[in-house]
C-alpha positions in Angstrom: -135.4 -64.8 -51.7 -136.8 -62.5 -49.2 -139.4 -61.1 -51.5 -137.8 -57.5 -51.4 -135.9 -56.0 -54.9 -132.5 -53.7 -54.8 -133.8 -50.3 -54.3 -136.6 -50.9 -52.4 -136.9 -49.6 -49.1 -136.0 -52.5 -46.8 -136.2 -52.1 -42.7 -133.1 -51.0 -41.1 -133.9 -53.0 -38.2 -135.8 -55.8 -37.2 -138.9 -54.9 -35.1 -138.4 -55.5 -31.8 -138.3 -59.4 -30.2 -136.4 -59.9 -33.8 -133.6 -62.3 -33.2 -131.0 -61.1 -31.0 -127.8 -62.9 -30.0 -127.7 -61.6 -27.0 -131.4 -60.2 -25.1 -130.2 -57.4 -23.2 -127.6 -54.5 -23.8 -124.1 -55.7 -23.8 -121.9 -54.9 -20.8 -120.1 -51.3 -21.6 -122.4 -50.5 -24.3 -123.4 -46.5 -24.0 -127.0 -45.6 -24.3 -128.1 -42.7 -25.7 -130.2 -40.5 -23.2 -129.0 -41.3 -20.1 -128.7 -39.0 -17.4 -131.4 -36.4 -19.2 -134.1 -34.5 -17.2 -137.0 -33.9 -19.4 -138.3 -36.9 -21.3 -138.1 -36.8 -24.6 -139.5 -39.0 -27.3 -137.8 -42.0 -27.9 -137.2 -42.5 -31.7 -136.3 -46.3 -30.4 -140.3 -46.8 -29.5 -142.7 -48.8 -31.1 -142.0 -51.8 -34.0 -141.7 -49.8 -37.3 -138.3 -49.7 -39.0 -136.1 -47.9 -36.6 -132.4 -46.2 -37.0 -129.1 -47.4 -36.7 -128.8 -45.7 -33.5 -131.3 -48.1 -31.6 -129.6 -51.2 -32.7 -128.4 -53.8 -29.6 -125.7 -55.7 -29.9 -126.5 -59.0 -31.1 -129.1 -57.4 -33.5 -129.4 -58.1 -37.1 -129.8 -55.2 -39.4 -129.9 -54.6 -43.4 -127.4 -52.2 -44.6 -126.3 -51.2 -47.7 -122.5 -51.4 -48.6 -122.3 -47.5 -49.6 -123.3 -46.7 -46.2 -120.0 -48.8 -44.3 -116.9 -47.1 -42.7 -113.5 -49.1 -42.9 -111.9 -49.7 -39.8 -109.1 -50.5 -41.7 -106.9 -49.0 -44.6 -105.1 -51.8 -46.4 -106.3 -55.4 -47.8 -105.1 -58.2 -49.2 -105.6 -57.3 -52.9 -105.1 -61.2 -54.1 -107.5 -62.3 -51.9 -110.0 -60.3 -53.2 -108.6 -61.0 -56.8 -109.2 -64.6 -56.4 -112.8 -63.7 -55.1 -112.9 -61.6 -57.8 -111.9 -64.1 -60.9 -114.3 -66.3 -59.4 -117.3 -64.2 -59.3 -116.6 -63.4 -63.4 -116.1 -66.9 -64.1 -118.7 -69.4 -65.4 -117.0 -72.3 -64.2 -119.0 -73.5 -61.4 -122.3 -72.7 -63.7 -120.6 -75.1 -66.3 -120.5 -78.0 -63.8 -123.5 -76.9 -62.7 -123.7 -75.4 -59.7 -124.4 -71.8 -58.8 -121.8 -69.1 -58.7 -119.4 -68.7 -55.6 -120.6 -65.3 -55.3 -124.3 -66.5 -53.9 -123.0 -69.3 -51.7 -120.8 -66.0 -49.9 -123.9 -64.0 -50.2 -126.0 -66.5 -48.5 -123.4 -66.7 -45.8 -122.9 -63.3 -44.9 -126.0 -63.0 -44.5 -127.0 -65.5 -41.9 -128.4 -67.9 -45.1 -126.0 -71.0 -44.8 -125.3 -71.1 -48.7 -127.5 -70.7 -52.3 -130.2 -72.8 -53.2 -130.8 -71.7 -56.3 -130.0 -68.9 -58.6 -131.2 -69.3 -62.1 -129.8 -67.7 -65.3 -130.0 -63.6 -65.1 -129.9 -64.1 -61.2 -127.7 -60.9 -59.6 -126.8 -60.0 -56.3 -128.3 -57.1 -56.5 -131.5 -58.4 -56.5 -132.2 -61.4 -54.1 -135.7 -61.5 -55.3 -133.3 -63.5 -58.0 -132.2 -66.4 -55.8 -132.5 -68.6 -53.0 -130.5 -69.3 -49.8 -130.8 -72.8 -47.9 -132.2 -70.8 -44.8 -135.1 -68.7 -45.2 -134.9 -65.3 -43.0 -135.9 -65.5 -39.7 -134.7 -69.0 -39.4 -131.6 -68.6 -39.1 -129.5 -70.2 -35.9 -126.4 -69.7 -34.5 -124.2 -72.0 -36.7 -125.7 -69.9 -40.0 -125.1 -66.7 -37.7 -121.3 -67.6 -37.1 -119.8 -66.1 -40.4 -121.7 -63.1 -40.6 -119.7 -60.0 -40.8 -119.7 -57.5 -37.9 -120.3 -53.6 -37.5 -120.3 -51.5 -34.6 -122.5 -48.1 -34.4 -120.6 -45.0 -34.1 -121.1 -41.5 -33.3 -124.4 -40.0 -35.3 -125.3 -43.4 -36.4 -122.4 -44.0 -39.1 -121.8 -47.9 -39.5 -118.1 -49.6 -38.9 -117.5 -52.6 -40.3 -115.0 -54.6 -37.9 -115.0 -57.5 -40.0 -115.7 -58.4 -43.5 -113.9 -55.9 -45.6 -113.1 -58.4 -48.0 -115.5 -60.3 -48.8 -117.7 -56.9 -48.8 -115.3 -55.4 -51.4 -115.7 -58.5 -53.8 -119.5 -57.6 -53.7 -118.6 -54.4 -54.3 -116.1 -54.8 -57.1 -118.3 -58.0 -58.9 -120.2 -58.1 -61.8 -123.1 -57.2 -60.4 -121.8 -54.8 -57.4 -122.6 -51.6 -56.1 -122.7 -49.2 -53.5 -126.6 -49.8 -53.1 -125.9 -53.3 -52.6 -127.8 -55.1 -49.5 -126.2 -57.0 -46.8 -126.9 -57.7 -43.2 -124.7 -57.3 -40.2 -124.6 -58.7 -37.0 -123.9 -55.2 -34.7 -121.3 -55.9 -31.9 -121.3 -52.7 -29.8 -123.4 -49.2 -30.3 -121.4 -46.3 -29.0 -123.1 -43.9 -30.9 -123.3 -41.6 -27.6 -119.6 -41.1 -27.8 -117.7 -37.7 -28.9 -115.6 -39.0 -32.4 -112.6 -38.9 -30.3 -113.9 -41.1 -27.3 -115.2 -43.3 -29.9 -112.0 -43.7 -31.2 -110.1 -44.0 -27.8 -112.5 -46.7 -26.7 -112.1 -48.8 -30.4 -108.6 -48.5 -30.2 -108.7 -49.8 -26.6 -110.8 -52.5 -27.2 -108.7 -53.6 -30.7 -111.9 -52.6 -33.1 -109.5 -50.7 -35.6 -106.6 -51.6 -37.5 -103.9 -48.6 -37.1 -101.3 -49.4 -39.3 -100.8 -49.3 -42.8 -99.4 -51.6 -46.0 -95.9 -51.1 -44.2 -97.1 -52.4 -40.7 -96.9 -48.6 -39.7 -98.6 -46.7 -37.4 -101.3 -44.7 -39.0 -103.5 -42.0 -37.7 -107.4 -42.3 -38.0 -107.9 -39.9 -40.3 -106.4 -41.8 -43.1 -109.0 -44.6 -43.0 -111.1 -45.2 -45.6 -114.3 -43.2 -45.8 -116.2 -46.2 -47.9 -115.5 -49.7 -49.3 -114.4 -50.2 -52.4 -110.7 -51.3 -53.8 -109.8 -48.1 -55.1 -109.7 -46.8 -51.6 -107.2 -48.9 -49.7 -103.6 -50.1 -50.1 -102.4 -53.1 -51.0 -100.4 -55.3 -48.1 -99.0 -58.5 -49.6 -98.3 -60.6 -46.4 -102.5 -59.8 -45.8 -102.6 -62.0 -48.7 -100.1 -64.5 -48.1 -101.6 -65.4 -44.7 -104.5 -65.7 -46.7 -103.0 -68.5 -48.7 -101.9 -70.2 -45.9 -105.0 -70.8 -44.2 -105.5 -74.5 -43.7 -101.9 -75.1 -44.3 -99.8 -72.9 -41.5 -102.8 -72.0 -39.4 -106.4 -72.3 -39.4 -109.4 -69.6 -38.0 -109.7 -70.5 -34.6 -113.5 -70.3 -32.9 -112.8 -67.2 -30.7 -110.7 -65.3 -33.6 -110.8 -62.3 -32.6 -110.9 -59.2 -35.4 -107.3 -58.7 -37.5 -106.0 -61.9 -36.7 -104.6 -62.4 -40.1 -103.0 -58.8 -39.6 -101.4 -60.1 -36.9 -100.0 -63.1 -38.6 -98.9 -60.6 -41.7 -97.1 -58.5 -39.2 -95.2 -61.9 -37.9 -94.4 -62.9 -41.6 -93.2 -59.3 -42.6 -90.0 -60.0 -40.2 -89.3 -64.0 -41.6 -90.0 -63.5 -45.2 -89.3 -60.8 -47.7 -92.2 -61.1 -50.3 -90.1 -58.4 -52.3 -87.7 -61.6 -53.0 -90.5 -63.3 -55.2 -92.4 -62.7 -57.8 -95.8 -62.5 -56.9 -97.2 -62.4 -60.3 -96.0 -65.9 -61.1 -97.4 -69.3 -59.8 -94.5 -71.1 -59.3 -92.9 -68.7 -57.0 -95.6 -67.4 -55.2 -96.4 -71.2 -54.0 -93.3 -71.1 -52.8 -93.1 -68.2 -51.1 -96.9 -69.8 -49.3 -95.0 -73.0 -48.4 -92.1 -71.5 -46.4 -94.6 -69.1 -45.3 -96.8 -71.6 -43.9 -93.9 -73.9 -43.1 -92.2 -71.1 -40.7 -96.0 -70.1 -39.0 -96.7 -74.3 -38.3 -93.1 -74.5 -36.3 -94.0 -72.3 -34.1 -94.0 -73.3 -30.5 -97.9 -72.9 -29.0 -97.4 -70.0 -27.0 -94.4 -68.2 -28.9 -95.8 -65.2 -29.0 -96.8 -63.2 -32.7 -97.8 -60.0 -32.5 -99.3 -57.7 -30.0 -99.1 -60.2 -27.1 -101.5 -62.9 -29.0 -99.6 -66.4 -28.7 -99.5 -69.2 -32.2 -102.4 -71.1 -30.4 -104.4 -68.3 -29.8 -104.3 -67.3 -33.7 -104.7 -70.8 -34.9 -101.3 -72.2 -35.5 -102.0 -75.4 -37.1 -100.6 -78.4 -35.4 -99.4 -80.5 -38.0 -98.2 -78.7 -41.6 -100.8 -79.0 -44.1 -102.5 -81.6 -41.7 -100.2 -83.8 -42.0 -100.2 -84.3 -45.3 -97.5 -83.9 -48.2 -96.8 -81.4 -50.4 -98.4 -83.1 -53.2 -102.0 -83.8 -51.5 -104.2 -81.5 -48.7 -105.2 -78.2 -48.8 -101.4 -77.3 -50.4 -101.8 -79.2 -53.1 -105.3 -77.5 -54.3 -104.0 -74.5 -53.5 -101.6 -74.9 -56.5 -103.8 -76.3 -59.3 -103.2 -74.6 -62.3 -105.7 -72.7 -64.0 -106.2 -75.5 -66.7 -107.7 -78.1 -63.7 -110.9 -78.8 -64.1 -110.7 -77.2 -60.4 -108.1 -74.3 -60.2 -106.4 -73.5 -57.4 -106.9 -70.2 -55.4 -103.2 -69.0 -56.5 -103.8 -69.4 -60.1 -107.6 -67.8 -60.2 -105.9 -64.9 -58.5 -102.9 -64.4 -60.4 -105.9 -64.9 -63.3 -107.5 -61.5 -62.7 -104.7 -59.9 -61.3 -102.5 -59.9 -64.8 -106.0 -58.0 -66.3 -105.4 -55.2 -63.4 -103.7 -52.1 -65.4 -100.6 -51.1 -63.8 -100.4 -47.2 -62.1 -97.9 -45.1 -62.6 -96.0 -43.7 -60.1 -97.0 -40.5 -58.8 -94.6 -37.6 -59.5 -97.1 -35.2 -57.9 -99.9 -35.6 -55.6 -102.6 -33.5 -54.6 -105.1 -34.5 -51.4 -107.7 -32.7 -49.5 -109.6 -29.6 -51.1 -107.5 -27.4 -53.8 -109.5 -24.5 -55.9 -108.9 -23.3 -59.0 -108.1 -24.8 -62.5 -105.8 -27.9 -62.6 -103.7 -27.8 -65.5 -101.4 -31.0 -65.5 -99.0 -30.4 -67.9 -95.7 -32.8 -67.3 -95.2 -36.3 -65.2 -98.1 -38.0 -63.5 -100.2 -36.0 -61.5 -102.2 -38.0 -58.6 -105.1 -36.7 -57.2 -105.6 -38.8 -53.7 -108.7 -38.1 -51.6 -108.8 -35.2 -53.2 -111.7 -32.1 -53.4 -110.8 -30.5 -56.9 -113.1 -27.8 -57.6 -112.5 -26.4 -60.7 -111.8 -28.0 -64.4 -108.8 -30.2 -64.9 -107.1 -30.2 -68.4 -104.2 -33.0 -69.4 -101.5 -32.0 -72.3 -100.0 -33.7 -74.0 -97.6 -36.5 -72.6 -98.4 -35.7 -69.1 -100.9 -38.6 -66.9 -103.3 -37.9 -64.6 -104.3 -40.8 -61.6 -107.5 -39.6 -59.5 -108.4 -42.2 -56.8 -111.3 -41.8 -54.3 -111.3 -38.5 -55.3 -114.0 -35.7 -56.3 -113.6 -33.0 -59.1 -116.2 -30.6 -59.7 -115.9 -29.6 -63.3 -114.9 -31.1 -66.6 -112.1 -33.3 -67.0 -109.9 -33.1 -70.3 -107.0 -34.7 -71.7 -105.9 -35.0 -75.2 -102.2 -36.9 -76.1 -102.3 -37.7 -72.4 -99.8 -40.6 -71.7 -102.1 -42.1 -68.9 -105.1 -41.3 -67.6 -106.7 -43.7 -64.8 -110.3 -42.5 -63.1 -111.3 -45.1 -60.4 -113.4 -44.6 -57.5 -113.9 -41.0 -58.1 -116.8 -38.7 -58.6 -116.5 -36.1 -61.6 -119.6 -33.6 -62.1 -118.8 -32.6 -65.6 -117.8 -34.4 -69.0 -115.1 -36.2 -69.2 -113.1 -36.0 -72.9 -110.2 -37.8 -73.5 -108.5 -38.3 -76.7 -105.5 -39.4 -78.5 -103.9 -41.3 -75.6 -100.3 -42.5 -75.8 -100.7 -45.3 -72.8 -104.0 -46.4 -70.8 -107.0 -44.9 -70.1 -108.6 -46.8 -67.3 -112.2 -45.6 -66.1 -113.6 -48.4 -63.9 -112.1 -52.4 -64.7 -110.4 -54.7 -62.6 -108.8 -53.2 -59.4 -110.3 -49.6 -60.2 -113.6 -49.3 -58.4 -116.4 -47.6 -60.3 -116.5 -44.1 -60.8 -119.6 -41.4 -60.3 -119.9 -39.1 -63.5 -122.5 -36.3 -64.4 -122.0 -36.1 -67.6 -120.8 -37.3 -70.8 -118.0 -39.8 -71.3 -115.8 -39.6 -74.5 -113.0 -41.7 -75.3 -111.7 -41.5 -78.9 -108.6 -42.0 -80.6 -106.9 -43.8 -77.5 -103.9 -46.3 -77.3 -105.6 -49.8 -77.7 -104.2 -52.5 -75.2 
């Protein structure tokens, strides 16, 4: 598509008089520089690629996703599940049309949708397929959808919207940290001390503080990358998911975390811990009270954080108007042997392959030195810096997530050992498992090992 492979060396920005949404500096944006004496050279001259740092707002660049910060710490994890069983699926291939996952690339990209993508095309490598809009051509409908970043202190990348659909990239078949996107930048406060930074993206609602509870939650417990592994699951993120279209619809001017703000209304009219949310049937029903309670709002009752119904899309008419058994309600609930499943059932789909965790009996986070010698209940290691070899006996489980461990990793007669978004930098040996072993799969995010892998003798499920 744009005549460029993964893992070449792309720009990071366009040269200068590339498309900008806006031609000058944003009002409040901090430059870097101002108020020096002595002039200095300006690593923002000239038309070569440039860095992060001299990025406008209303600039396009090319980022990779390993290189973007969360401004958030939870997701909807069925939303991405649907995204998920989609992207695996050969459905749309078999009624020939390309996969969903190019149509989303193409439109977070500024593309409009796939042309083409022909057997053995990959995300990875866009060389593979086409988009309907060529780059450079794009206008400001195809510009709409793209995600959004903002430049922080030392040139580190925010994502302010997007974490979704950025973590199905991630997490699909052909994902990866090195993957390529582009993001439309909104602000560059890259001058700013981390803590003014953060004082002036709290202040101007560019972060998400609170966590899968709707608690408040402090900024050092944000995600340091994307990737499943390394957020918490909220299930009213997903419902209002499911009820786009039905209770509410994305308003023109939506502002970031709208559907947070929904989720937060939601989590004091509907207990989602009364259903089960691994079942169809009451799932949709949880969706239709859900979206029944969100359309009888009054227009300017307000729903969280002073933002009105109108203002985050409350839908005038339930389901437009229609009945239960025909709009955007009824596809939601197709089961997965339609010839076009519904969003519900694709989800649920990939979410019954998702191993479950154990629940931690002991957790370990930020650095610890030494041996680790895990010998009873389930050990977690959470954001964690283990330095030193960790050894599993028998019957205990070990849980690492987003996590680093410099040395081997052992375990023989474990009863669970799950490895997902972690890096190890020694061999990793287990054996004889009572329960799971889960390195990588569905809702585990892939792991970083230097060094042999051996699984033998372990539970089969």
């Amino acid at each position: 598509m744009n005549g460029s492979r993964a893992g070449a060396r792309l720009p990071r920005l366009p040269r200068r008089g590339a498309l900008l949404l806006a031609g000058a500096l944003a009002a409040g944006t901090v430059v870097a520089g101002a108020g020096t004496g002595a002039a200095a050279p300006d690593p923002c001259a000239g038309s070569g690629p440039l860095p992060y740092t001299c990025a406008r707002p209303g600039e396009l660049i090319d980022v990779t996703l390993g290189e973007l910060h969360p401004t958030q710490a939870v997701l909807g994890f069925d939303q991405v599940f649907y995204k998920l069983g989609r992207y695996g699926s050969d459905r749309d291939e078999a009624a020939g049309d390309v996969n969903k996952r190019f149509d989303d690339w193409c439109e977070t990209n500024g593309q409009e949708e796939a042309a083409s993508a022909g057997p053995g095309a990959r995300l990875d490598d866009p060389s593979s397929f086409s988009c309907t809009v060529p780059v450079g051509q794009e206008t400001a409908e195809t510009i709409a959808p793209m995600k959004t970043a903002v430049i922080g202190p030392g040139g580190k990348l925010y994502l302010t919207d997007g974490h979704h659909t950025l973590t199905s990239f991630l997490e699909g078949p052909d994902g990866s940290p090195r993957m390529h996107i582009r993001l439309r930048v909104t602000d560059n406060f890259h001058a700013l001390s981390p803590s003014a930074f953060w004082q002036r993206m709290t202040a101007e609602k560019k972060v998400w503080l609170r966590d899968e509870n709707n608690r408040p939650l402090p900024v050092d417990r944000l995600p340091d990358r994307l990737g499943i592994t390394h957020f918490r699951d909220d299930p009213y993120r997903s419902l209002v998911y499911f009820t786009r279209d039905i209770g509410y619809e994305v308003p023109d001017s939506a502002t970031e975390f709208l559907e947070f703000s929904w989720g937060a209304w939601l989590r004091g009219e509907h207990d989602t811990a009364a259903y089960d949310l691994t079942a169809p049937g009451p799932y949709l029903d949880l969706v239709k009270r859900a979206s029944k309670s969100m359309a009888a709002l009054e227009p300017d009752a307000v729903v969280d954080d002073g933002k009105t119904a109108a203002q985050l899309g409350r839908i005038d008419e339930w389901n437009g108007g229609k009945k239960e058994t025909g709009g955007e309600f009824a596809k939601l609930g197709k089961p997965l042997s339609d010839p076009k499943p519904g969003k519900l059932a694709e989800a649920l789909d990939y979410k019954a392959r998702v191993l479950p965790v154990p629940a931690c009996t002991s957790t370990v986070t930020g650095p610890r030195n030494g041996p680790l010698l895990v010998t009873a209940g389930v050990t977690c290691l959470d954001r964690a810096a283990q330095r030193g070899p960790v050894v599993v006996r028998p019957g205990a489980a070990l849980v690492v997530t987003g996590s680093t461990v410099d040395g081997p990793l052992q375990a023989d007669r474990a009863a669970a050992v799950h490895l997902c978004g972690s890096r190890v930098t020694g061999p990793v040996v287990v054996s004889r498992s009572s329960g799971p072993v889960r390195i990588g799969g569905p809702g585990c995010t892939a792991n970083t090992i230097e060094g042999p892998v051996v699984l033998t003798g372990n539970a089969a499920l």
